[in-house]
N, C-alpha and C positions, 0 to 999 in steps of 0.2 A: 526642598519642601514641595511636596505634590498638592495641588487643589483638588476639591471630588465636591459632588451636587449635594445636596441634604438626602435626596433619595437614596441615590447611590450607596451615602455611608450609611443609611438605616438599614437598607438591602447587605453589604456587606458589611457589616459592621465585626465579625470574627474575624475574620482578613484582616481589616484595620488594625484592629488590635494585636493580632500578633507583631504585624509591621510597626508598630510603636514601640513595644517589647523590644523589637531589635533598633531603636535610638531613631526611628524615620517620625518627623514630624508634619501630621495632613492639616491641612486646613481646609474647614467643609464651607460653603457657600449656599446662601437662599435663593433663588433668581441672580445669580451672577455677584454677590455681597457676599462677605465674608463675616460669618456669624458666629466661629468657633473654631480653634486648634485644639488636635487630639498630639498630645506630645508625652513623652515618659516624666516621671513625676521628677520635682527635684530630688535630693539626695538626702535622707530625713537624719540630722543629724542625733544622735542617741545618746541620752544624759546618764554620766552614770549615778545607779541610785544610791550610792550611800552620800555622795554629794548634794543631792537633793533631799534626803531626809534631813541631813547637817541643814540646807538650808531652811526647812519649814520648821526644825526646833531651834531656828534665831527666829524665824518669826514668831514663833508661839511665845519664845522670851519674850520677845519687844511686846507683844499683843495680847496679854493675859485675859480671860474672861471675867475676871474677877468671883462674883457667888452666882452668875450666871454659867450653868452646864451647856454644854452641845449640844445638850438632848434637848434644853426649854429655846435653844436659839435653831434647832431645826424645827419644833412645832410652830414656833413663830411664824419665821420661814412659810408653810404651808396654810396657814390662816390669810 
């Protein structure tokens, strides 16, 4: 893991980033303190969506609105 100044990474900051893109993680510094790591993101894991629809029509079972609509609980909402 490389350290760099706060200057330095605002000065290069496209340089940094490609070098994160390839798995290098920097850590930038204020006066000699470490104030932030630039590192590659985690790995986002992705839901698949018809298991996620399945899940929000059990919840819509369990949670009915009764004679109240979406529509009068989004105006709500904004009041």
């Amino acid at each position: 893991m490389r350290t760099i100044g706060a200057y330095e990474a605002k000065t290069h900051l496209p340089r940094l980033l490609e070098r994160v893109l390839k798995g290098e993680r920097i850590t930038i510094t204020k006066h000699g303190v470490p104030v932030a790591v630039l590192q590659p993101p985690d790995p986002q894991r992705t839901a698949d969506i018809r298991s996620v629809v399945r899940e929000l029509r059990k919840f819509r079972d369990r949670h009915p609105l009764g004679e109240t609509t979406l529509r009068e609980m989004m105006e709500q909402g904004r009041r």
